[in-house]
Predicted model as a PDB file, atoms N, CA, C, CB and O in Angstrom, pLDDT in the B-factor column:
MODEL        1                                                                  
ATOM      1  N   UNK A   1      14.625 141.808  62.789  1.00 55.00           N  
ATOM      2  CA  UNK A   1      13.692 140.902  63.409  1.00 55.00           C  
ATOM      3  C   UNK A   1      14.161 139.460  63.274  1.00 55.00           C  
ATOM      4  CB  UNK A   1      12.316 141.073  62.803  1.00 55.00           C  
ATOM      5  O   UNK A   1      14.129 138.682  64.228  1.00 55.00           O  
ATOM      6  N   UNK A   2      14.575 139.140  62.120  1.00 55.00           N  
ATOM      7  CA  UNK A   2      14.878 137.919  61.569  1.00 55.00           C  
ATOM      8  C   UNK A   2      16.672 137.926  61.663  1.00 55.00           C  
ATOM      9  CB  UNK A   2      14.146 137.814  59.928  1.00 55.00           C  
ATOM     10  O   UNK A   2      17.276 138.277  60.649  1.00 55.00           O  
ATOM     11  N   UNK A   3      17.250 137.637  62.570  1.00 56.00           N  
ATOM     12  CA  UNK A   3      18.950 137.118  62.751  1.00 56.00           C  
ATOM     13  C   UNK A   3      19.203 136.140  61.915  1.00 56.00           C  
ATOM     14  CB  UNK A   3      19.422 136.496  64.199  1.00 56.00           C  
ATOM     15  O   UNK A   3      19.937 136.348  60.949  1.00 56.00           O  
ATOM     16  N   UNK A   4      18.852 135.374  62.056  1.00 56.00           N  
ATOM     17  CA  UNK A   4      19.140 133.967  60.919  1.00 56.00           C  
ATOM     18  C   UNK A   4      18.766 134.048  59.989  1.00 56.00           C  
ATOM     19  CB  UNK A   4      18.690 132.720  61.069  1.00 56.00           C  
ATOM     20  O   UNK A   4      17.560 133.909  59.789  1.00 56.00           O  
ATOM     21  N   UNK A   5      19.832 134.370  58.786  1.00 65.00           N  
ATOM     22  CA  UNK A   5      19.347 134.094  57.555  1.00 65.00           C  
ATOM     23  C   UNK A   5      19.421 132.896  56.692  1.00 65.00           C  
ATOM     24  CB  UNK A   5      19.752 134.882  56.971  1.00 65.00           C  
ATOM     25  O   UNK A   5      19.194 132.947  55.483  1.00 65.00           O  
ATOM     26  N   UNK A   6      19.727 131.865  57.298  1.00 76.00           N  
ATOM     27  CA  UNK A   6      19.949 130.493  56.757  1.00 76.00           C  
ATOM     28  C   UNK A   6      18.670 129.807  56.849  1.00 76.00           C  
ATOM     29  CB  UNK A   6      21.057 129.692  57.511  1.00 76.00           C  
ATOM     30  O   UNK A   6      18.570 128.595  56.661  1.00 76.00           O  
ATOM     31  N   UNK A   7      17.755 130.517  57.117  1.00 82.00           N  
ATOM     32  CA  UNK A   7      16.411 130.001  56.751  1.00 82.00           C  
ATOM     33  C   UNK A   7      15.973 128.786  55.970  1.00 82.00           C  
ATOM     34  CB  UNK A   7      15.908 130.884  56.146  1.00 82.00           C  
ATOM     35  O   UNK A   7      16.980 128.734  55.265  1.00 82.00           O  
ATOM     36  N   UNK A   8      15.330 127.891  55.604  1.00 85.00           N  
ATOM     37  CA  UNK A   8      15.218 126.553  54.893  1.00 85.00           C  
ATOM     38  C   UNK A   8      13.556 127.080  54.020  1.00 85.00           C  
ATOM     39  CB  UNK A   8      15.153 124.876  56.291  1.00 85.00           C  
ATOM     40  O   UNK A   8      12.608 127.733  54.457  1.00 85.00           O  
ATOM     41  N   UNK A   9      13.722 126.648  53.097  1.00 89.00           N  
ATOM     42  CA  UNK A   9      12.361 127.252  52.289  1.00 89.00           C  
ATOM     43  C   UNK A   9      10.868 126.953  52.829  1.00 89.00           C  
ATOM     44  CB  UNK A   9      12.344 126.626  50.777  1.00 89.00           C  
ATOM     45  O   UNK A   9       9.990 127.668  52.345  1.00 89.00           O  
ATOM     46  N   UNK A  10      10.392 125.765  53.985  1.00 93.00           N  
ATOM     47  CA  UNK A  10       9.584 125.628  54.953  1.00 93.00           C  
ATOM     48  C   UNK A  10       9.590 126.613  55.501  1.00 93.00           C  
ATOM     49  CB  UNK A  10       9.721 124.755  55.670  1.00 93.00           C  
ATOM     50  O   UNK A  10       8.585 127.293  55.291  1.00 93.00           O  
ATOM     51  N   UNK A  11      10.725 127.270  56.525  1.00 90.00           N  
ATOM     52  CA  UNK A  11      11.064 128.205  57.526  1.00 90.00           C  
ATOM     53  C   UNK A  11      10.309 129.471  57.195  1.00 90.00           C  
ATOM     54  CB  UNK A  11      12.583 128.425  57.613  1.00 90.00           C  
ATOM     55  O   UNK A  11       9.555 130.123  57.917  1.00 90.00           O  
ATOM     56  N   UNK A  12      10.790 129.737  55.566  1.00 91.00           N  
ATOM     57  CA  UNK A  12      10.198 131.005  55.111  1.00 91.00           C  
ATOM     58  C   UNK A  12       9.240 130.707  54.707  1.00 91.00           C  
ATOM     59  CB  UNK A  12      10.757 131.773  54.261  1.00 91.00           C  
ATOM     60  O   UNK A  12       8.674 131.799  54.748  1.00 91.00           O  
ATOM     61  N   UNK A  13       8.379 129.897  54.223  1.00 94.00           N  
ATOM     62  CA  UNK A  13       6.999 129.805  54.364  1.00 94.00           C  
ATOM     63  C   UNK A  13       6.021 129.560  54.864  1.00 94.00           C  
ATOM     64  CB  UNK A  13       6.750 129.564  54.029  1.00 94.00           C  
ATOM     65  O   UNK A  13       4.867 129.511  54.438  1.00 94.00           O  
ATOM     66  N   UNK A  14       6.678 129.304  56.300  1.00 95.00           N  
ATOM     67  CA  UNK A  14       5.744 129.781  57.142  1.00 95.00           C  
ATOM     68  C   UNK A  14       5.744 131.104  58.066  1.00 95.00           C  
ATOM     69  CB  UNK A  14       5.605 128.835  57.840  1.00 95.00           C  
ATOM     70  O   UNK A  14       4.887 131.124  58.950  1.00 95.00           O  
ATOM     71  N   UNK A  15       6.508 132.078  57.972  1.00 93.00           N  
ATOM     72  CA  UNK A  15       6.984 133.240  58.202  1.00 93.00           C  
ATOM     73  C   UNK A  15       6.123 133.859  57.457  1.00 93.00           C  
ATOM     74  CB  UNK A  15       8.309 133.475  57.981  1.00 93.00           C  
ATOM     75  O   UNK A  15       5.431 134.771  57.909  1.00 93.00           O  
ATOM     76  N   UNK A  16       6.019 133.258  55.659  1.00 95.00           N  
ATOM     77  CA  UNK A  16       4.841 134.034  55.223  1.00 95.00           C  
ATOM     78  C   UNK A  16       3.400 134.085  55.968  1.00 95.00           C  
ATOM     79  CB  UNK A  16       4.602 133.569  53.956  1.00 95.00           C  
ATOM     80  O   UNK A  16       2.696 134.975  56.444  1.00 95.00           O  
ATOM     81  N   UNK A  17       3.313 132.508  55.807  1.00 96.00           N  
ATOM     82  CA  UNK A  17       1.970 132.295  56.061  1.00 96.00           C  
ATOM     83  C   UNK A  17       1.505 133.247  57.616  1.00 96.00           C  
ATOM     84  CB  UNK A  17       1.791 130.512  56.167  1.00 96.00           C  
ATOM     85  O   UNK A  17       0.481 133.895  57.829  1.00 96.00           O  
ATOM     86  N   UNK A  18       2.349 133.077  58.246  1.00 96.00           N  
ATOM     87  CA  UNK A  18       2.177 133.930  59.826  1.00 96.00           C  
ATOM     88  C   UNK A  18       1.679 135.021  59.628  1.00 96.00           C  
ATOM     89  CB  UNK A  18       3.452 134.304  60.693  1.00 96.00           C  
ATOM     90  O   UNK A  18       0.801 135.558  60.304  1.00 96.00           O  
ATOM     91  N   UNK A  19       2.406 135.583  58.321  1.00 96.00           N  
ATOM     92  CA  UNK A  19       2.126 137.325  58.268  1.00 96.00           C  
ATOM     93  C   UNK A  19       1.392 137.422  57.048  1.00 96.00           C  
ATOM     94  CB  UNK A  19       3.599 138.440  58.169  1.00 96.00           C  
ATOM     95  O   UNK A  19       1.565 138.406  56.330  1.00 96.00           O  
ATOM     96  N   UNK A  20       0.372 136.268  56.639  1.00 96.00           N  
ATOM     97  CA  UNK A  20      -0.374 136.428  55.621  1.00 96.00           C  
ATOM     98  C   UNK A  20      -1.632 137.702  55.613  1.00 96.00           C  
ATOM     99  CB  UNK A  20      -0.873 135.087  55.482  1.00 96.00           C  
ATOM    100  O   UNK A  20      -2.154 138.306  54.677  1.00 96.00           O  
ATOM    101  N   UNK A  21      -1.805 137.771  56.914  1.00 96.00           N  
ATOM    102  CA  UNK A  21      -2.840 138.927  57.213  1.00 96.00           C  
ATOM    103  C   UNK A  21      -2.047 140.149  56.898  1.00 96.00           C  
ATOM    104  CB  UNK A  21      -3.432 138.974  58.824  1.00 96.00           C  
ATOM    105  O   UNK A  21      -2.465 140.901  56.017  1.00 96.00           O  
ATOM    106  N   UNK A  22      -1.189 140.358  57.392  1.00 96.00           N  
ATOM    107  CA  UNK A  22      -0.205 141.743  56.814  1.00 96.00           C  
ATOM    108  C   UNK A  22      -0.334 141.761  55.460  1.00 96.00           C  
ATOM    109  CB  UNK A  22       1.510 141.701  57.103  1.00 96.00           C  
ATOM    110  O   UNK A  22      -1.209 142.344  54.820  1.00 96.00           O  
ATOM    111  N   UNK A  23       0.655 141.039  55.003  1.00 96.00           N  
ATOM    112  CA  UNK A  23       0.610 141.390  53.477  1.00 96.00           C  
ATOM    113  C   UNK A  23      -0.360 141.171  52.358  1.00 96.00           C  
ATOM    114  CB  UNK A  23       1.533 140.875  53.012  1.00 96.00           C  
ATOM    115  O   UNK A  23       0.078 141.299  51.215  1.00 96.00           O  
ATOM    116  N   UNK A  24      -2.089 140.741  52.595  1.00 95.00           N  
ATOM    117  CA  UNK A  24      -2.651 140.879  52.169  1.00 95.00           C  
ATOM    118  C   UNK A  24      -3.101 142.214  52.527  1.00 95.00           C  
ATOM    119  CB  UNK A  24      -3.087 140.006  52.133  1.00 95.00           C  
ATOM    120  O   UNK A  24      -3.345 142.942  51.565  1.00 95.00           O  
ATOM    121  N   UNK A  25      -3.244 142.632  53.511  1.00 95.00           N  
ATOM    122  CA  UNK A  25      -3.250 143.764  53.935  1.00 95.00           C  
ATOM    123  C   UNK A  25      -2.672 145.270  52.798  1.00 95.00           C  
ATOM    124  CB  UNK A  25      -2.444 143.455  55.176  1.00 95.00           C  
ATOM    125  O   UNK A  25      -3.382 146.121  52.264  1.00 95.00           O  
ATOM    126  N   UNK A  26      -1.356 145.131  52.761  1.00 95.00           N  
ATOM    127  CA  UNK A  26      -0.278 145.862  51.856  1.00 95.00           C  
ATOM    128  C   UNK A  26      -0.732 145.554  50.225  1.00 95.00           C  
ATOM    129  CB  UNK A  26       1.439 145.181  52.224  1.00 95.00           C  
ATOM    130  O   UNK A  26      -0.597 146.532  49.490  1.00 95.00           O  
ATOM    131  N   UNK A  27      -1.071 144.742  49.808  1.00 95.00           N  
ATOM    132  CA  UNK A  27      -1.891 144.284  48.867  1.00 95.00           C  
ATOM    133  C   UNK A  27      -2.774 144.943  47.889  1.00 95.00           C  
ATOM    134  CB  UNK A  27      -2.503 143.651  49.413  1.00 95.00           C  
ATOM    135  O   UNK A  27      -2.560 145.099  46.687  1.00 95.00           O  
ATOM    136  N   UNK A  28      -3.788 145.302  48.575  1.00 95.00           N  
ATOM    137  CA  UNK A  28      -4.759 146.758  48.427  1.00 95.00           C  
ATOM    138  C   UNK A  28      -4.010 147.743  48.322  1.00 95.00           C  
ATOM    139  CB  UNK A  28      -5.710 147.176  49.592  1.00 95.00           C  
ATOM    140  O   UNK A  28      -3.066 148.157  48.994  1.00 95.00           O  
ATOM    141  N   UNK A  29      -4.729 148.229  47.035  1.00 94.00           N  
ATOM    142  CA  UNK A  29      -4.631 148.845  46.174  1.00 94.00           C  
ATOM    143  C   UNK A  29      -5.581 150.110  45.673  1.00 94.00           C  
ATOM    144  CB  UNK A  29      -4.517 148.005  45.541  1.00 94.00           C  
ATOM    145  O   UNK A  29      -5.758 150.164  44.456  1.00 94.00           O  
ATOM    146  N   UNK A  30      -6.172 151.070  46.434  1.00 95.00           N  
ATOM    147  CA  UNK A  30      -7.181 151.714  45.892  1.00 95.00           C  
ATOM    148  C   UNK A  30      -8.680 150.879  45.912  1.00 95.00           C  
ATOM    149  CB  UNK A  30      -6.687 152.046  44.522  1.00 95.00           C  
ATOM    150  O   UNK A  30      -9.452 150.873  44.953  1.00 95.00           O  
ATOM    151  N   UNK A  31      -8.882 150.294  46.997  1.00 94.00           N  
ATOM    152  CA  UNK A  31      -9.429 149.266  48.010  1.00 94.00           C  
ATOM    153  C   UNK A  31      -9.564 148.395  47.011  1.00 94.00           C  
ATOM    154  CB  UNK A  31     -10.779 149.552  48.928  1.00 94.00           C  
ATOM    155  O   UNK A  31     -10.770 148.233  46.823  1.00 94.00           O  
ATOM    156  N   UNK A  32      -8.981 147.806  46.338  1.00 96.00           N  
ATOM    157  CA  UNK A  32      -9.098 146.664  45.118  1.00 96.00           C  
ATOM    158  C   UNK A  32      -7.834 146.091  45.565  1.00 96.00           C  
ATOM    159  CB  UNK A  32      -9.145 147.193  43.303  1.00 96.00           C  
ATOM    160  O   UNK A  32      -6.878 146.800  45.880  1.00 96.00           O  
ATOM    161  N   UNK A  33      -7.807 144.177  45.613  1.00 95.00           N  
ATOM    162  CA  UNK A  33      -7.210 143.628  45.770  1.00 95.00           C  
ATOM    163  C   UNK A  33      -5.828 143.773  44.631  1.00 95.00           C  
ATOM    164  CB  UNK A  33      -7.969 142.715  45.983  1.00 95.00           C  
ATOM    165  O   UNK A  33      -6.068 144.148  43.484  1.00 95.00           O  
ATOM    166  N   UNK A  34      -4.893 143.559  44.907  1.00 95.00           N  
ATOM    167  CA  UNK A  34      -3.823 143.954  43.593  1.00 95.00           C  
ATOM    168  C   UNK A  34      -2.576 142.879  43.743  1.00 95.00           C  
ATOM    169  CB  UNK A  34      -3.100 145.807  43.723  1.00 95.00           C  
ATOM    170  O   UNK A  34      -1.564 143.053  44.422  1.00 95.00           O  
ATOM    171  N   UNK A  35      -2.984 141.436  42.739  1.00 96.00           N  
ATOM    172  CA  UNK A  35      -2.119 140.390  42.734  1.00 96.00           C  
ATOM    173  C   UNK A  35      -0.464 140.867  42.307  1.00 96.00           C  
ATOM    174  CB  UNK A  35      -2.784 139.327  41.713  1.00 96.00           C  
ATOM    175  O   UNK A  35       0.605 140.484  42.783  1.00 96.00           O  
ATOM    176  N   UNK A  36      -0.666 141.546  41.556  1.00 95.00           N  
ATOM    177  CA  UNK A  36       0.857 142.413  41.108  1.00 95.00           C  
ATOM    178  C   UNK A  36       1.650 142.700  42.421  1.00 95.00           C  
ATOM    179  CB  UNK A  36       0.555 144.122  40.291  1.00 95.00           C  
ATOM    180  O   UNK A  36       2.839 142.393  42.503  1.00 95.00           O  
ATOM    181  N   UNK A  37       1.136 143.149  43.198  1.00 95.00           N  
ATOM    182  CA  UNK A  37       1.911 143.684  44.459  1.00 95.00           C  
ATOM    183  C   UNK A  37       2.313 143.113  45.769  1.00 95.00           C  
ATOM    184  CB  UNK A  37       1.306 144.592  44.849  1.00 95.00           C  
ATOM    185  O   UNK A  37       3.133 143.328  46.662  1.00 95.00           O  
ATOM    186  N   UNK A  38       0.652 141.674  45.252  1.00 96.00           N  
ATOM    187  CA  UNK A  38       0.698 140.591  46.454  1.00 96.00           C  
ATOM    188  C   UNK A  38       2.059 139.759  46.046  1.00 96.00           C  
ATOM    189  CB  UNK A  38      -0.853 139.461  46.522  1.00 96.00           C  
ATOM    190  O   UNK A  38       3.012 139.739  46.824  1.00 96.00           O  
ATOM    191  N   UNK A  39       2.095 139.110  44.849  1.00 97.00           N  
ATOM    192  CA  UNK A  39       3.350 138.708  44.706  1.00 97.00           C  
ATOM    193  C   UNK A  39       4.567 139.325  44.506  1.00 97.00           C  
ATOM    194  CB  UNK A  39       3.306 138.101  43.998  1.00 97.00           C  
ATOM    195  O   UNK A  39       5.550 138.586  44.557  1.00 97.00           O  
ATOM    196  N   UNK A  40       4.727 140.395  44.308  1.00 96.00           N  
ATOM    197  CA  UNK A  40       6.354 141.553  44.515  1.00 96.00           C  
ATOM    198  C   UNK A  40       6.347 140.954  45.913  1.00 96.00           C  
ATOM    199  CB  UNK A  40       6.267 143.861  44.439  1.00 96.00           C  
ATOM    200  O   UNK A  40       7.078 139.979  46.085  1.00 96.00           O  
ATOM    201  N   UNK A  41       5.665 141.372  46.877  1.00 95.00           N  
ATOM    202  CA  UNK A  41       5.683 140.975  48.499  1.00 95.00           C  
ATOM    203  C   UNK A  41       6.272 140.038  48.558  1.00 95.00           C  
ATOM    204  CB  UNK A  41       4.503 140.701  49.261  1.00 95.00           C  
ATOM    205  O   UNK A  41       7.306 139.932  49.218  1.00 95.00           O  
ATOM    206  N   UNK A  42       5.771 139.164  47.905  1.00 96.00           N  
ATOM    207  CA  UNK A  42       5.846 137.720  48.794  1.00 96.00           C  
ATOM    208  C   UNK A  42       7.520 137.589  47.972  1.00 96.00           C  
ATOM    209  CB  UNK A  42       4.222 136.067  48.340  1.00 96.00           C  
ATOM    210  O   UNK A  42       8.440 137.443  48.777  1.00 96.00           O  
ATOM    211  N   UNK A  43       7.793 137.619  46.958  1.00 95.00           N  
ATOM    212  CA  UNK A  43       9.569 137.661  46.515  1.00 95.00           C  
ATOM    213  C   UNK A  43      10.259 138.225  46.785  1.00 95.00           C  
ATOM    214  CB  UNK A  43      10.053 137.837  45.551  1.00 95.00           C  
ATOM    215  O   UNK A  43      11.443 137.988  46.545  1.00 95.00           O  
ATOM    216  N   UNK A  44       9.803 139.323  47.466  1.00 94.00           N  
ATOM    217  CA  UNK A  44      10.975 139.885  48.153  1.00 94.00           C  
ATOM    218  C   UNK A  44      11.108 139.925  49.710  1.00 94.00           C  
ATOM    219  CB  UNK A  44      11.075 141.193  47.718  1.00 94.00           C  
ATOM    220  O   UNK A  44      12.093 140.341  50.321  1.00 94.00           O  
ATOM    221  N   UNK A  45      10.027 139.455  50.222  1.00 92.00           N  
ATOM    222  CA  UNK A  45      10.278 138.664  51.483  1.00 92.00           C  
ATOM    223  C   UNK A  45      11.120 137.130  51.005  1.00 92.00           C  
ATOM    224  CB  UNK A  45       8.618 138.356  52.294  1.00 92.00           C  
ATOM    225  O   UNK A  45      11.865 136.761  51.913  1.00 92.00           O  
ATOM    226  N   UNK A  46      11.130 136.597  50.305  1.00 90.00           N  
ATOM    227  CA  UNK A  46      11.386 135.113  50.171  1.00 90.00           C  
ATOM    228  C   UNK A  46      12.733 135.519  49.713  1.00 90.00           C  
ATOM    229  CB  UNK A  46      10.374 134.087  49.118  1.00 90.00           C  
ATOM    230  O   UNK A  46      13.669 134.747  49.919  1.00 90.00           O  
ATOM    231  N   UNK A  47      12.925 136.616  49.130  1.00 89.00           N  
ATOM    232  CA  UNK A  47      14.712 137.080  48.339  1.00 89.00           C  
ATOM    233  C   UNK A  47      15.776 137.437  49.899  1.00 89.00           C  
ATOM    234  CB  UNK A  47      14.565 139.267  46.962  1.00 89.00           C  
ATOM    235  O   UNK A  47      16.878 137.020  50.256  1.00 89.00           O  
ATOM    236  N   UNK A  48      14.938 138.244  50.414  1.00 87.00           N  
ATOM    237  CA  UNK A  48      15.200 138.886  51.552  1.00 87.00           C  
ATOM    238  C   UNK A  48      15.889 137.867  52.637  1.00 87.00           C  
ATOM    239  CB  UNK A  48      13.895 139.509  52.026  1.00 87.00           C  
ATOM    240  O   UNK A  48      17.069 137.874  52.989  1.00 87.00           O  
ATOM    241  N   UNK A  49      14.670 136.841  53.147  1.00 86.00           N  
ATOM    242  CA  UNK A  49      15.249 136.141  53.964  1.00 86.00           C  
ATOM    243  C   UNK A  49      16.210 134.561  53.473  1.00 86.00           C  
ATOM    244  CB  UNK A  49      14.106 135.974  54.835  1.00 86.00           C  
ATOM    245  O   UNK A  49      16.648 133.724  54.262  1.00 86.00           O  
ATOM    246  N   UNK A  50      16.297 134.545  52.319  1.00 84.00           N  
ATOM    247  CA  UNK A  50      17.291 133.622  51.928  1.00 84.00           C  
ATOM    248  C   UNK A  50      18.570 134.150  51.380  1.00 84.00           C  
ATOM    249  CB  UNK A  50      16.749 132.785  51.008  1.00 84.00           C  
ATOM    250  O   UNK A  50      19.416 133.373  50.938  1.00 84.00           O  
ATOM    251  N   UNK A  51      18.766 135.582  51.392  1.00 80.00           N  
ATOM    252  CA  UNK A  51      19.633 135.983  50.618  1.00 80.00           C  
ATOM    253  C   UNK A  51      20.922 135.251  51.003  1.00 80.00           C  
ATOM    254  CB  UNK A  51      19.669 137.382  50.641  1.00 80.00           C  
ATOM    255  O   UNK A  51      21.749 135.002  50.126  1.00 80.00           O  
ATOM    256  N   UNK A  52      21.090 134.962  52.039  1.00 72.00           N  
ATOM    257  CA  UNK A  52      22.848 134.647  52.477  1.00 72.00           C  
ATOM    258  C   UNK A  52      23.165 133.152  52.610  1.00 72.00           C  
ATOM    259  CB  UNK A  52      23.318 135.330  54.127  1.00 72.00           C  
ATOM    260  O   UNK A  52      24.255 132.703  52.964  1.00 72.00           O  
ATOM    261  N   UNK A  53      22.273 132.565  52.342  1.00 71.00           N  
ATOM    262  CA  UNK A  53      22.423 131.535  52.541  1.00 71.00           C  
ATOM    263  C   UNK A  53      23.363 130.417  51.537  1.00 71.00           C  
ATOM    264  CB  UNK A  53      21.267 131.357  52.731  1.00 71.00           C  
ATOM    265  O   UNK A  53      24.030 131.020  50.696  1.00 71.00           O  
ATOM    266  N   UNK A  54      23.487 129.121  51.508  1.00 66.00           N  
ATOM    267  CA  UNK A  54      24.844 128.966  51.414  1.00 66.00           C  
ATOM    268  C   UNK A  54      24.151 128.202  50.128  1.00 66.00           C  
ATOM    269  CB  UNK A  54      25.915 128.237  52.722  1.00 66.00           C  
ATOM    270  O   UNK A  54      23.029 127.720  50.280  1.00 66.00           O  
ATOM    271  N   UNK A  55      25.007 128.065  48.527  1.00 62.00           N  
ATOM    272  CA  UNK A  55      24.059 127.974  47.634  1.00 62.00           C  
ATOM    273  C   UNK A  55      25.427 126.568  47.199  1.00 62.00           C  
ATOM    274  CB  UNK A  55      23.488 129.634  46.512  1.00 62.00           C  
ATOM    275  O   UNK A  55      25.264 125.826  46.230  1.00 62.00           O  
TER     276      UNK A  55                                                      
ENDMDL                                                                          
END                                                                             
C-alpha cells in the first residue's frame, strides 16, 4: 500500500491518525479496550513504515 518508505515522522503520524478508527478497532480485546495491544500496533506500524529509511 505504502511504496515509500522514506516516510518523515509527521508522514507516519498521520497515516496513524487516518487509520485511528482501525486500530482502535484491533485493540479490543474480549470487548475490553486493551492498551497493551493498542500500542504493539501503533510500533509496529511506526517500525514498519520507517524501516528503510536513511539513519
Amino acid at each position: 500500500m505504502f511504496n515509500n518508505f522514506n516516510l518523515t515522522d509527521d508522514e507516519i503520524l498521520k497515516i496513524i491518525k487516518d487509520y485511528e478508527n482501525l486500530i482502535l478497532k484491533y485493540s479490543i480485546i474480549n470487548n475490553k479496550f486493551d492498551e497493551d495491544s493498542h500500542q504493539e500496533i501503533l510500533m509496529l506500524i511506526f517500525k514498519y513504515l520507517s524501516k528503510n529509511r536513511k539513519k
